[in-house]
C-alpha positions in Angstrom: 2.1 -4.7 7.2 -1.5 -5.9 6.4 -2.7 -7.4 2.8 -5.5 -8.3 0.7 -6.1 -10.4 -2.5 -8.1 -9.4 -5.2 -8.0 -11.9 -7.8 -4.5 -12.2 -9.2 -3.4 -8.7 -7.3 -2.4 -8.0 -3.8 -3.0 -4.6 -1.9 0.1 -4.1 0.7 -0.7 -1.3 3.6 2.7 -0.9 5.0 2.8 1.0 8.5 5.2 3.3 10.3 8.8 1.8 10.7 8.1 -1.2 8.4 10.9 -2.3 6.7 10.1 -2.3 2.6 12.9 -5.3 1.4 12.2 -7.7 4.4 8.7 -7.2 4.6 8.4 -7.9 0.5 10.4 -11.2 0.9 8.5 -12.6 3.6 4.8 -12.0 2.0 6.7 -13.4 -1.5 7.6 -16.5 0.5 4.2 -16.9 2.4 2.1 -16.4 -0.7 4.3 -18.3 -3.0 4.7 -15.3 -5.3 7.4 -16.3 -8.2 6.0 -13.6 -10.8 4.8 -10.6 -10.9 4.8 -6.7 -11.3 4.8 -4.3 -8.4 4.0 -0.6 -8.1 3.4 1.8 -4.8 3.5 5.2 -3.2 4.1 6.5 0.4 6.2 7.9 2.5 9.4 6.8 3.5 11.4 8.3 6.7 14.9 6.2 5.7 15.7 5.2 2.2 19.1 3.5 0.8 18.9 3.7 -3.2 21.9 3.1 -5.6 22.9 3.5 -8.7 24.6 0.2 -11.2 28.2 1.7 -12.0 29.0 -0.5 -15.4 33.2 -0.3 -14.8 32.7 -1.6 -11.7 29.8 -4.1 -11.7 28.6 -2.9 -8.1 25.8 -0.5 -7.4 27.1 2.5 -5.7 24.5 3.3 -2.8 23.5 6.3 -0.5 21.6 6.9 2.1 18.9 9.5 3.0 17.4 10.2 5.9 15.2 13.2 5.8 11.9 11.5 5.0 10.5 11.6 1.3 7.3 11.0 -0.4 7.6 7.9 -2.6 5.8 9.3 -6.2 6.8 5.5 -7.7 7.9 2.4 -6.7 8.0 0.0 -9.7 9.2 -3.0 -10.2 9.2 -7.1 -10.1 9.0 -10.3 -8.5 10.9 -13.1 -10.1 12.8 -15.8 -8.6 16.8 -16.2 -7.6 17.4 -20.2 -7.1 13.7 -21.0 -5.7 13.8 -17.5 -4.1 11.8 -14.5 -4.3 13.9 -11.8 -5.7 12.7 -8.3 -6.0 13.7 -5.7 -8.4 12.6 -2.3 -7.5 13.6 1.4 -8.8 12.2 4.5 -6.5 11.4 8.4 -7.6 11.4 10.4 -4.3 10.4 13.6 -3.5 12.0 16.0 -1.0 10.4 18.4 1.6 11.4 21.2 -0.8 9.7 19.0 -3.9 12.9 18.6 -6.2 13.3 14.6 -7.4 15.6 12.1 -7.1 15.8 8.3 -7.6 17.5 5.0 -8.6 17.6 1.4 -7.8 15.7 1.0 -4.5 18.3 -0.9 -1.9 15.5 -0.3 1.0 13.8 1.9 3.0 11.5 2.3 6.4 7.8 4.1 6.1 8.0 7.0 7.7 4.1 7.3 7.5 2.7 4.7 5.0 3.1 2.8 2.5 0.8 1.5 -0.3 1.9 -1.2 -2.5 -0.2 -3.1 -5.3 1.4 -6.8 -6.7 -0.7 -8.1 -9.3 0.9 -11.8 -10.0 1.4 -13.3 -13.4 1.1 -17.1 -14.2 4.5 -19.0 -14.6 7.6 -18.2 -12.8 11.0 -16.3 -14.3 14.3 -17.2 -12.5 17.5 -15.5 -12.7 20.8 -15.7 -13.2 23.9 -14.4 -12.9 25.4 -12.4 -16.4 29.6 -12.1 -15.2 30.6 -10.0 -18.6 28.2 -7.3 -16.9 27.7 -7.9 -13.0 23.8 -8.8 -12.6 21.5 -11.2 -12.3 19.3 -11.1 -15.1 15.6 -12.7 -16.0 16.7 -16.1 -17.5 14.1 -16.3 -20.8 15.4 -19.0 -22.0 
């Protein structure tokens, strides 16, 4: 994965077999990041994305495996006790162009990937809400 800042927003290249999740939390750590908004494209050859099941409190996952083109990646940076925690949901496109998406889990570029963080001053932390099973952006 390379990078490059442009004022208060980051341009991600990430490269064939790069992992999304682990590559995200180690550029959050090395730049500090503790707010902001991300959204990307690309291509992605393996792909775990879930869905949040409310009776259960757990996201139920799957994983694909026959490459798809990423048509949006959005999402946030925001901080879990002092670390970077990243909330991302994924539309996907398959070889025969019907859609699919959910709560990106992670995935591994398949051919590239193209992510833009633009950061926002001040820092949001989370916490955990039992009654419903997630950790939520702690406004308070």
């Amino acid at each position: 994965m390379q990078y490059k800042k442009f004022n208060n927003t980051y341009i991600l290249r990430f490269d064939r077999n790069d992992t999304i999740l682990d590559n995200l939390k180690n550029f959050c750590g090395k730049e500090d990041i503790k707010l902001a908004e991300i959204s990307g494209l690309g291509f992605l050859s393996e792909v775990k994305i879930g869905y949040f099941n409310k009776d259960t409190k757990h996201y139920e996952e799957k994983v694909l495996d026959e490459g798809y083109e990423i048509l949006g990646l959005n999402g946030n940076i925001t901080r879990n006790n002092g670390n970077p925690h990243i909330h991302l949901h994924v539309i996907l496109s398959k070889d025969d162009l019907s859609v699919i998406g959910g709560h990106f889990i992670d995935g591994k570029i398949g051919v590239t990937g193209e992510v833009f963080i633009k950061t926002l001053d001040g820092e949001v932390d989370r916490r955990k809400n039992e009654e419903v099973g997630i950790f939520e952006m702690d406004l308070r």
